[in-house]
N, C-alpha and C positions, 0 to 999 in steps of 0.2 A: 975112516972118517964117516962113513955113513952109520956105522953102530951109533954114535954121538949123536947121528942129529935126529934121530929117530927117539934118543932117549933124554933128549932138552925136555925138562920143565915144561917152555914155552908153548913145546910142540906137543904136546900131551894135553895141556888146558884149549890149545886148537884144535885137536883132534876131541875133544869130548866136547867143546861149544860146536864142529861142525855137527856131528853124531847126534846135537840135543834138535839144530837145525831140521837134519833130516827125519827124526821124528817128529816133530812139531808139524813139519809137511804133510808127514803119514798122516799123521792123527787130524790133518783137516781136510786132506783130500777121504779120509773115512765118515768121519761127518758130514760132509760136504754129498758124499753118494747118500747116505743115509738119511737128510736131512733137507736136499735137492729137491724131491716134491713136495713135501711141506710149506719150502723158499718158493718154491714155484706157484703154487697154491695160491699162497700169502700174497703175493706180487698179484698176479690176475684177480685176486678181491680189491685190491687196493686200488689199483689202474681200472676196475668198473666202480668203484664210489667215487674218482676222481672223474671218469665219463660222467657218471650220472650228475655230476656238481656241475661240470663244463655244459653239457643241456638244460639244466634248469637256469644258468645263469645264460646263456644265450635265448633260452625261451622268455626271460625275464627282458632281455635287449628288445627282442625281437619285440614286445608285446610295446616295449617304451617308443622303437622309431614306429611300431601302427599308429600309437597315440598322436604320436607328433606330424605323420603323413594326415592323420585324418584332420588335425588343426592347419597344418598346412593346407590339403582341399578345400578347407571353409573360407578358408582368407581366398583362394585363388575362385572360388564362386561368387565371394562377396565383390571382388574386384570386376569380375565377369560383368554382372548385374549391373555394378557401376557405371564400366563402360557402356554396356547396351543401355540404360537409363540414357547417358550421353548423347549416345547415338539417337536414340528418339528422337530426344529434345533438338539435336539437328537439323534432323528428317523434317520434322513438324517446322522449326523455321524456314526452314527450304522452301517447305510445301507451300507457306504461307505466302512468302514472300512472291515463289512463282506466276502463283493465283492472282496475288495484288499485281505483279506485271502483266498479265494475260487480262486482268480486266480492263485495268487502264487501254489497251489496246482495241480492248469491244470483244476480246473474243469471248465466245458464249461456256459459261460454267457446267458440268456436268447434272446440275440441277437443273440450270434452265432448258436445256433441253428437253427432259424430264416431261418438264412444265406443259412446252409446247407440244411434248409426244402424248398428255395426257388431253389437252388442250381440241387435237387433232382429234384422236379416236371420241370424246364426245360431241365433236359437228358430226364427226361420220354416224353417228348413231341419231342424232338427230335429222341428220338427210335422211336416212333410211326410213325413218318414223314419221318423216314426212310424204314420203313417196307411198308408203303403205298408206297413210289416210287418204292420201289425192286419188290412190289407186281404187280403197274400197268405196269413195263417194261417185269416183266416175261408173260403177257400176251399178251402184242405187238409182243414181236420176232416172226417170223415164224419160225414155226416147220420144223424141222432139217429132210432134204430127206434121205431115206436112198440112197447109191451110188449104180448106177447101174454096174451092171458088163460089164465088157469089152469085147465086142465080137472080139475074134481074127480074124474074116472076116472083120471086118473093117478097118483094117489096115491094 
């Protein structure tokens, strides 16, 4: 029985499509050694023009979020300003208001003090200006004679 199945038809067109199989194999694992650094070659050119596309286009991101960080700092300045403007304008009613309670009370302004400190140092310059004249006239006078007595022979 085994003479028969070895010499079936069927088994003869399976024996020469495995046989075309295993060269088909040879014949691309022989290419394949032969043609390996080439493939290899081709691939590592390819994988650096896709890097180089992958950094241009993130260099291209990157430049669009600068753009848009740097309009975003302008707005966050302009708001800054805004608030501090605020704040002034505050400050300065506070201040105002303070002042006009403090006066109403009598208490004295940082001007008027001023006023009186400058007020002050010109008496003192005039005391002084007057003690140096009183001083340089009492040393001008001449000293006072004493009176002589009257001699009753002279009359």
């Amino acid at each position: 029985m085994k003479p028969d199945l070895f010499e079936n038809p069927l088994t003869g067109e399976v024996r020469d499509f495995t046989r075309q199989v295993w060269l088909a194999g040879l014949g691309a694992f022989a290419r394949a050694q032969e043609e390996g650094g080439k493939v290899f070659e081709a691939l590592v050119q390819e994988g650096q023009t896709i890097d180089a596309r992958m950094k241009q286009a993130a260099s291209e991101k990157n430049e669009v979020v600068k753009g848009r960080l740097d309009a975003v700092k302008g707005k966050v300045d302009d708001i800054r300003d805004q608030a501090a403007g605020g704040w002034s304008k505050l400050e300065e009613v506070f201040q105002t208001r303070v002042a006009r309670a403090l006066g109403q009370l009598g208490v004295p302004t940082h001007q008027d003090i001023q006023q009186l400190l400058q007020q002050v140092e010109a008496l003192t310059r005039s005391i002084e200006e007057l003690r140096q004249t009183t001083a340089a006239e009492t040393t001008h006078l001449p000293k006072a004679r004493p009176a002589k007595p009257t001699e009753p022979d002279a009359l």
